[in-house]
C-alpha positions as a Markdown table, in Angstrom:
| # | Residue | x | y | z |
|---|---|---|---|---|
| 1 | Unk | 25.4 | -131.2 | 49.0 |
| 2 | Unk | 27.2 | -132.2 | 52.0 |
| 3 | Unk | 24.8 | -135.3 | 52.5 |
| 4 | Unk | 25.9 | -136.0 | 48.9 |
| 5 | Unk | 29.7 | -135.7 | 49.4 |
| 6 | Unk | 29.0 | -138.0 | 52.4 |
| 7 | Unk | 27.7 | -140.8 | 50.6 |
| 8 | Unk | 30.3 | -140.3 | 48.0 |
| 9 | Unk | 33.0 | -140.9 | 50.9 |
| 10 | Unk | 31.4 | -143.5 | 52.3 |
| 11 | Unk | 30.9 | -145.6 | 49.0 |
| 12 | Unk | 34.6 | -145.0 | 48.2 |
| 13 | Unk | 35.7 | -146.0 | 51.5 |
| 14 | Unk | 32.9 | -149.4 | 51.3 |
| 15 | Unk | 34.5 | -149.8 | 47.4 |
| 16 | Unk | 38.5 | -149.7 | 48.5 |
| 17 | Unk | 37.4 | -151.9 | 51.9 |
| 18 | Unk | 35.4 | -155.0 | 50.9 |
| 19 | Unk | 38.7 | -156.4 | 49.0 |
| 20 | Unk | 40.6 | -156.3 | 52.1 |
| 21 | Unk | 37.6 | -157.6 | 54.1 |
| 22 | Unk | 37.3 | -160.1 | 51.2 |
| 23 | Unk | 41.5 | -161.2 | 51.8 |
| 24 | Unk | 41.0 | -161.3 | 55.9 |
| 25 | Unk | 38.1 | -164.0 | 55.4 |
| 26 | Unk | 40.4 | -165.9 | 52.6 |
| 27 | Unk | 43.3 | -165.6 | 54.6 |
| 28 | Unk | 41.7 | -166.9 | 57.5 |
| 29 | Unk | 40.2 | -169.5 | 55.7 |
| 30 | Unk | 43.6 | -171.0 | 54.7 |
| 31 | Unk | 45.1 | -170.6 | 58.5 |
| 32 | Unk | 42.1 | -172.8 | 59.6 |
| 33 | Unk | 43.0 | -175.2 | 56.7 |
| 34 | Unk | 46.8 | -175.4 | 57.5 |
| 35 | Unk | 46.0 | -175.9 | 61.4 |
| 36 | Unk | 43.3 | -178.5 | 60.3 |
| 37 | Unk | 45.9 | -180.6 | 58.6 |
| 38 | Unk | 48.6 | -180.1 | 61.1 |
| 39 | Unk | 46.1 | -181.2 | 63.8 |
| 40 | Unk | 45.0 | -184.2 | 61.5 |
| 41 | Unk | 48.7 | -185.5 | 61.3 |
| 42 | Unk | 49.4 | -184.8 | 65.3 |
| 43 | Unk | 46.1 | -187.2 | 65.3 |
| 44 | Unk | 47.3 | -190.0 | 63.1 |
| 45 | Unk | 50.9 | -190.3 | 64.0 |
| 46 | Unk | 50.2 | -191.7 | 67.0 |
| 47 | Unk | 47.5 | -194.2 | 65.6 |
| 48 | Unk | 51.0 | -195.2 | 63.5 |
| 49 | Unk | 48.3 | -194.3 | 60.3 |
| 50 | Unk | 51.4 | -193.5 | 57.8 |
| 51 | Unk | 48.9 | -194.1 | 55.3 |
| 52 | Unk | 46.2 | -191.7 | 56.8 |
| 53 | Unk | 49.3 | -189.0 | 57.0 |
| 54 | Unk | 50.1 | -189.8 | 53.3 |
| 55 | Unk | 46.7 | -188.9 | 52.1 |
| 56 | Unk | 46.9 | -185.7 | 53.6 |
| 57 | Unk | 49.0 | -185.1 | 50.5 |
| 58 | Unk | 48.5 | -184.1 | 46.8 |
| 59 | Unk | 48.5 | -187.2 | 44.3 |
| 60 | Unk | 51.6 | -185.5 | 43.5 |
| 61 | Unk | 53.2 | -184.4 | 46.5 |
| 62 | Unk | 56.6 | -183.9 | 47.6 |
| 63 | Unk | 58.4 | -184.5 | 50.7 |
| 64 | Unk | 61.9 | -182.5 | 51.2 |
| 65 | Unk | 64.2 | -183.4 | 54.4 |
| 66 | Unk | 67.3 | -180.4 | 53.9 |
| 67 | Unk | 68.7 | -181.4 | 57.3 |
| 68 | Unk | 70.7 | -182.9 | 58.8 |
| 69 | Unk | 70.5 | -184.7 | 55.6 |
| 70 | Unk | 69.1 | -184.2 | 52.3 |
| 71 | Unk | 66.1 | -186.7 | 50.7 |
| 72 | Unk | 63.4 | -186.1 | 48.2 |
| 73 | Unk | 60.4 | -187.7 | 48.5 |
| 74 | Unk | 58.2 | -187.8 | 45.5 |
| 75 | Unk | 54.8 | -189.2 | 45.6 |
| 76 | Unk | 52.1 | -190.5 | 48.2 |
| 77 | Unk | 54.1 | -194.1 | 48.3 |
| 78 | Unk | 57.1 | -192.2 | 49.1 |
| 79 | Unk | 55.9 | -190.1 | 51.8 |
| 80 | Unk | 53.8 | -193.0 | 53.2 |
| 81 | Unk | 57.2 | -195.1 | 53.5 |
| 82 | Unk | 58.7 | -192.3 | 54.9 |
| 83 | Unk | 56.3 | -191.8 | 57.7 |
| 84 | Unk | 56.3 | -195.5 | 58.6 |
| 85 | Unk | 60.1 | -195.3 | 59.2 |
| 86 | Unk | 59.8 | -192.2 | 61.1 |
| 87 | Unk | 56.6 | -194.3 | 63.1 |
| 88 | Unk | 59.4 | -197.7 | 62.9 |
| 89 | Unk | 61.8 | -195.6 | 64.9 |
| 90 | Unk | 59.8 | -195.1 | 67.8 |
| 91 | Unk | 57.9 | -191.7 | 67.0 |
| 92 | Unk | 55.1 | -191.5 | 68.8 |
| 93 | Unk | 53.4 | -187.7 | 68.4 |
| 94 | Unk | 54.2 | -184.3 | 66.5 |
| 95 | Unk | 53.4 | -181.0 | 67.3 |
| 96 | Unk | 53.4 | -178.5 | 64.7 |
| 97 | Unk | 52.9 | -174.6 | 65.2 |
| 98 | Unk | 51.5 | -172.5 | 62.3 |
| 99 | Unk | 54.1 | -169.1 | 62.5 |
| 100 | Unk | 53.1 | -167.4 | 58.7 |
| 101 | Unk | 51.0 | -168.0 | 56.2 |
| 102 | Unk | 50.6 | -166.6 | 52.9 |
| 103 | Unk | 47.8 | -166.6 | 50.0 |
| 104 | Unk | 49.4 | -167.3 | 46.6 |
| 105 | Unk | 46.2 | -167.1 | 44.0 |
| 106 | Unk | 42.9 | -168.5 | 44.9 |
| 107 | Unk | 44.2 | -171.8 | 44.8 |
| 108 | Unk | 47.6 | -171.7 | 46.5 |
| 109 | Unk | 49.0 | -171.0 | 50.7 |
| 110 | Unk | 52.6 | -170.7 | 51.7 |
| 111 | Unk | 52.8 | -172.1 | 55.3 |
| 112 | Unk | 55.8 | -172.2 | 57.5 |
| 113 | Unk | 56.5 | -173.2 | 61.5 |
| 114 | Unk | 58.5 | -175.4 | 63.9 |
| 115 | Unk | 57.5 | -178.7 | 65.4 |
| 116 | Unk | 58.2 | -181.1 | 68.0 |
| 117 | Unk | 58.0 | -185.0 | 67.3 |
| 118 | Unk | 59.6 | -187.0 | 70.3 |
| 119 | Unk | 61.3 | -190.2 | 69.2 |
| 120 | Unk | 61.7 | -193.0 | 72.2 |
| 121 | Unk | 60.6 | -189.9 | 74.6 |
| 122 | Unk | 63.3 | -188.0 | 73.4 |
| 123 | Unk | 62.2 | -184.2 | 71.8 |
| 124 | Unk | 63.3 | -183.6 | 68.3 |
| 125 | Unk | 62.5 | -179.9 | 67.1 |
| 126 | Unk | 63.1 | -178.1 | 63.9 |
| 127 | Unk | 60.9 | -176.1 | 61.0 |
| 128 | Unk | 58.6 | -176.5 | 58.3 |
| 129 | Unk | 57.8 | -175.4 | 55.2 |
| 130 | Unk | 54.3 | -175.9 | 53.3 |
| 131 | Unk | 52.8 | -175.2 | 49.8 |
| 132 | Unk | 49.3 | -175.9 | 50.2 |
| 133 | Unk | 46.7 | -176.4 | 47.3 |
| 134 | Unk | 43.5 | -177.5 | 46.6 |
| 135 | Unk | 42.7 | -181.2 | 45.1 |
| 136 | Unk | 39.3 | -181.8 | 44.5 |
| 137 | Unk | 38.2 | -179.0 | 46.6 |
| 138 | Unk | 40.1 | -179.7 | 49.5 |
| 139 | Unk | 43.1 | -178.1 | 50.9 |
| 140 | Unk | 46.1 | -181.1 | 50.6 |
| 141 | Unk | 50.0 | -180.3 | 51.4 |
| 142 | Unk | 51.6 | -180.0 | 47.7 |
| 143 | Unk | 54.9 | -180.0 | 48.8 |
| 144 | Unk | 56.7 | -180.0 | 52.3 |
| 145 | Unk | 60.2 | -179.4 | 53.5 |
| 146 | Unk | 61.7 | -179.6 | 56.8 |
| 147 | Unk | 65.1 | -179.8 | 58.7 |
| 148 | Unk | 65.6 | -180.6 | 62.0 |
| 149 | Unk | 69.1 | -181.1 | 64.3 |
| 150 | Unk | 69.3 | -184.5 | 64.8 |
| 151 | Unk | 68.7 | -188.2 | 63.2 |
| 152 | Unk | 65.3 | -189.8 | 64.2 |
């Protein structure tokens, strides 16, 4: 009897546990995925690749500056300009931190952080926002917004 009230425990306790177990391998999936494209753009800013950065975007994807001054950037074209001015100006690396993460769906991450891009060797830091999702089986930024303190 007390075997049997064991095994009952223990299959309740295996039952209510895999999910979570299940959430900790999806959840680290997606923080692997966000730091893989954050590294990716750290990598290709420098090469001045505003195309390469572009592509780590949906087909669809938006680009939101709140601050100091508000743009919206719809589209790869858009974002691809954008970058090359940002490259234009004298960036010449980004560094961007992963701070929280959050599954939405099987399909959907909320990312946020800071970063430091330096401009003509100056430092520029502020804070991100990401919505990732998955395009063609890959993880792709679907939208991103940022605001920083100064003008690049």
């Amino acid at each position: 009897m007390k075997s049997t009230i064991f095994a009952v425990v223990l299959l309740t306790l295996g039952f209510f546990s895999l999910p979570a177990l299940a959430q900790q391998q999806d959840l680290q999936e997606v923080m692997n995925a966000a730091n893989a494209l954050s590294a990716r753009e750290s990598e290709l800013l420098p090469k001045k690749d505003a195309a390469g950065i572009a592509s780590l975007f949906t087909s669809d994807g938006l680009l939101v500056m709140l601050a100091p001054q508000f743009a919206f950037k719809p589209g790869r074209d858009a974002i691809q300009k954008h970058y090359q001015g940002i490259i234009d100006a004298g960036t010449t690396s980004i560094t961007l931190e992963l701070k929280n993460v959050e599954l939405r769906g099987n399909d959907g991450v909320w990312a946020a952080g800071n970063y430091s891009v330096t401009v003509k060797d100056k430092p520029i830091q502020g804070n991100w926002f990401r919505i990732l999702k998955r395009e063609n089986g890959n993880w792709k930024i679907a939208m991103e917004a940022f605001a920083r303190a100064g003008l690049i």
